[in-house]
N, C-alpha and C positions, 0 to 999 in steps of 0.2 A: 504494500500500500504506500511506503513511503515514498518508492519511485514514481509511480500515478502521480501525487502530490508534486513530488519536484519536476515534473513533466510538464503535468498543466500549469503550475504557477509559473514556470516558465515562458512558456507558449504565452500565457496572458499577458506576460509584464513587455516581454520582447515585444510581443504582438502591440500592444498599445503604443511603447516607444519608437516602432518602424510606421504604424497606421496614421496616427493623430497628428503629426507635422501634414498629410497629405492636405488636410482643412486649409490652412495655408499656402499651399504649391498648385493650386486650381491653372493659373496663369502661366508659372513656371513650366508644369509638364509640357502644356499646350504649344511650349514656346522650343522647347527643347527635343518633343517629341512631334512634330507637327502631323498632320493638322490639330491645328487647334478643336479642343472638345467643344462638342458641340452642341452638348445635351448635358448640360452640369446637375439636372436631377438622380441622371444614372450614376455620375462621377459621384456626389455626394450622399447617395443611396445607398455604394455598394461601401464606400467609407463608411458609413453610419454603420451597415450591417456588421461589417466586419468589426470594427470598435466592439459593439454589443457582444458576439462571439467573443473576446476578447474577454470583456466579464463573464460571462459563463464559463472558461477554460476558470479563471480565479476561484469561480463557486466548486466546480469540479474539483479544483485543487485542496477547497476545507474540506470535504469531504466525500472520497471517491468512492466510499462502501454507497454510499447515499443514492450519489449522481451515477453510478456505473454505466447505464443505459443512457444518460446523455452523451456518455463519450461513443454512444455509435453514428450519432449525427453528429458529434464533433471529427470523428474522423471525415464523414461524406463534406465536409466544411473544407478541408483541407487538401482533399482527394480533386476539389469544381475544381477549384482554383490550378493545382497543379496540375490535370491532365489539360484541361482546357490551354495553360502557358506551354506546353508540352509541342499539344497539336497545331499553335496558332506560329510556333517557333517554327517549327518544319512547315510550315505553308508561307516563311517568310513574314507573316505580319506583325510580329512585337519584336522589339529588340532584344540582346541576350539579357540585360539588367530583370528586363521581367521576366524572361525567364530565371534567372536567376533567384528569382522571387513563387516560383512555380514550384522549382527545386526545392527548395526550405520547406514548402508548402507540402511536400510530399515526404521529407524529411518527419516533419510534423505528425502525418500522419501515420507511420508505421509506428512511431514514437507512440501514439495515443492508441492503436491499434494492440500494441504491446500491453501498454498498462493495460487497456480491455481485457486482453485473453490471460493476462497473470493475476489478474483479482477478479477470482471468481469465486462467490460468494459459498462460504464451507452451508449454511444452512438456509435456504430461500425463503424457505417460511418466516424466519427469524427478520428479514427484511424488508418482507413487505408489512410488518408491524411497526415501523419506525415511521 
Protein backbone atom coordinates (compact mmCIF):
# COMPACT_ATOMS: atom_id res chain seq x y z
CA UNK A 1 0.00 0.00 0.00
CA UNK A 2 2.72 2.22 0.61
CA UNK A 3 4.00 2.29 -2.93
CA UNK A 4 0.18 3.12 -4.24
CA UNK A 5 0.60 6.06 -1.84
CA UNK A 6 3.96 7.40 -3.13
CA UNK A 7 2.80 6.70 -6.79
CA UNK A 8 -0.28 8.66 -6.61
CA UNK A 9 1.00 11.42 -4.45
CA UNK A 10 3.39 11.75 -6.88
CA UNK A 11 1.57 11.62 -10.15
CA UNK A 12 -0.67 14.43 -8.32
CA UNK A 13 1.89 16.88 -7.18
CA UNK A 14 4.04 16.58 -10.51
CA UNK A 15 0.84 16.48 -12.37
CA UNK A 16 -0.34 19.91 -10.89
CA UNK A 17 3.35 21.50 -11.09
CA UNK A 18 3.61 20.58 -15.14
CA UNK A 19 -0.60 21.33 -15.62
CA UNK A 20 -1.30 24.73 -13.90
CA UNK A 21 1.59 27.00 -15.58
CA UNK A 22 -0.51 25.88 -18.80
CA UNK A 23 -3.58 28.67 -17.52
CA UNK A 24 -0.84 31.13 -18.27
CA UNK A 25 0.90 29.86 -21.65
CA UNK A 26 -2.63 30.10 -23.73
CA UNK A 27 -0.66 32.79 -26.07
CA UNK A 28 2.76 31.39 -25.70
CA UNK A 29 1.96 27.69 -27.06
CA UNK A 30 -0.04 29.22 -29.80
CA UNK A 31 2.94 31.32 -30.77
CA UNK A 32 5.52 28.60 -30.40
CA UNK A 33 3.41 25.81 -31.79
CA UNK A 34 1.46 27.41 -34.56
CA UNK A 35 -1.26 27.67 -35.56
CA UNK A 36 -2.44 29.56 -33.00
CA UNK A 37 -5.58 27.65 -30.88
CA UNK A 38 -8.29 28.35 -31.81
CA UNK A 39 -10.88 27.01 -29.60
CA UNK A 40 -9.59 28.17 -26.20
CA UNK A 41 -12.67 26.30 -24.58
CA UNK A 42 -11.13 22.99 -25.58
CA UNK A 43 -7.58 24.23 -24.48
CA UNK A 44 -8.98 25.31 -21.05
CA UNK A 45 -11.30 22.28 -20.70
CA UNK A 46 -9.00 19.67 -21.03
CA UNK A 47 -6.50 21.84 -18.53
CA UNK A 48 -9.32 22.16 -16.05
CA UNK A 49 -9.89 18.36 -16.52
CA UNK A 50 -6.61 17.40 -16.20
CA UNK A 51 -5.80 19.62 -12.94
CA UNK A 52 -9.10 17.88 -11.37
CA UNK A 53 -7.56 14.35 -12.18
CA UNK A 54 -4.78 15.73 -10.47
CA UNK A 55 -6.64 15.97 -7.12
CA UNK A 56 -8.17 12.75 -7.30
CA UNK A 57 -4.57 10.94 -7.85
CA UNK A 58 -3.97 13.07 -4.11
CA UNK A 59 -7.35 11.48 -2.63
CA UNK A 60 -6.11 8.12 -4.01
CA UNK A 61 -2.83 8.67 -2.49
CA UNK A 62 -4.66 9.10 1.47
CA UNK A 63 -6.10 6.24 1.00
CA UNK A 64 -5.67 3.56 -1.63
CA UNK A 65 -7.44 0.46 0.24
CA UNK A 66 -10.58 3.08 -0.06
CA UNK A 67 -10.07 4.51 -3.62
CA UNK A 68 -8.76 1.09 -5.27
CA UNK A 69 -11.40 1.14 -8.07
CA UNK A 70 -10.79 4.60 -8.94
CA UNK A 71 -7.24 3.85 -9.83
CA UNK A 72 -8.98 1.89 -12.98
CA UNK A 73 -10.06 5.00 -14.55
CA UNK A 74 -7.17 6.66 -13.21
CA UNK A 75 -5.12 4.50 -15.24
CA UNK A 76 -7.65 4.85 -18.72
CA UNK A 77 -6.75 8.98 -17.71
CA UNK A 78 -3.24 8.33 -18.53
CA UNK A 79 -3.44 5.56 -21.17
CA UNK A 80 -6.19 8.81 -23.66
CA UNK A 81 -3.46 10.83 -23.33
CA UNK A 82 -0.46 8.74 -24.07
CA UNK A 83 -1.79 6.40 -26.96
CA UNK A 84 -3.52 9.30 -28.40
CA UNK A 85 0.44 11.54 -28.32
CA UNK A 86 1.73 8.10 -29.45
CA UNK A 87 -0.54 7.96 -32.73
CA UNK A 88 -0.61 11.71 -33.55
CA UNK A 89 3.41 11.53 -33.23
CA UNK A 90 3.73 8.89 -36.09
CA UNK A 91 1.19 10.72 -38.30
CA UNK A 92 3.55 13.73 -37.81
CA UNK A 93 1.05 16.13 -36.19
CA UNK A 94 2.50 17.03 -32.51
CA UNK A 95 5.99 17.68 -31.91
CA UNK A 96 8.33 15.23 -29.97
CA UNK A 97 7.81 17.72 -26.56
CA UNK A 98 4.25 16.30 -26.47
CA UNK A 99 5.16 13.60 -27.05
CA UNK A 100 7.33 13.53 -24.73
CA UNK A 101 4.40 14.30 -22.42
CA UNK A 102 2.40 11.12 -23.85
CA UNK A 103 5.44 9.00 -22.60
CA UNK A 104 5.27 10.12 -18.95
CA UNK A 105 1.68 9.63 -19.44
CA UNK A 106 2.13 6.01 -20.17
CA UNK A 107 4.82 5.86 -17.68
CA UNK A 108 2.11 6.82 -15.33
CA UNK A 109 0.08 4.43 -16.10
CA UNK A 110 1.79 1.08 -15.65
CA UNK A 111 2.80 2.85 -12.51
CA UNK A 112 -0.84 3.17 -11.26
CA UNK A 113 -1.66 -0.07 -13.00
CA UNK A 114 0.91 -1.71 -10.76
CA UNK A 115 -0.27 -0.21 -7.48
CA UNK A 116 -3.91 -1.67 -8.95
CA UNK A 117 -2.82 -5.35 -9.39
CA UNK A 118 -0.52 -5.29 -5.88
CA UNK A 119 -3.31 -4.07 -3.51
CA UNK A 120 -5.64 -6.28 -3.60
CA UNK A 121 -7.82 -6.31 -1.05
CA UNK A 122 -7.20 -9.67 1.50
CA UNK A 123 -11.17 -9.42 2.57
CA UNK A 124 -13.91 -7.61 0.12
CA UNK A 125 -16.53 -7.80 2.30
CA UNK A 126 -14.54 -6.04 4.92
CA UNK A 127 -14.51 -3.16 2.32
CA UNK A 128 -17.22 -2.43 1.09
CA UNK A 129 -18.35 -1.77 4.98
CA UNK A 130 -16.15 1.26 5.09
Amino acid sequence: MKQARWVFMAAGIIGLLMLLPHYFLFEKIGRDYPPAITHPEFFYGFVGVAVAWQFAFLVIARDPARYRLLMIPAVLEKLSFGIAALVLFTQQRIPAPALAGGLLDLVWAALFLIAFLKWIPRHPASQQSR
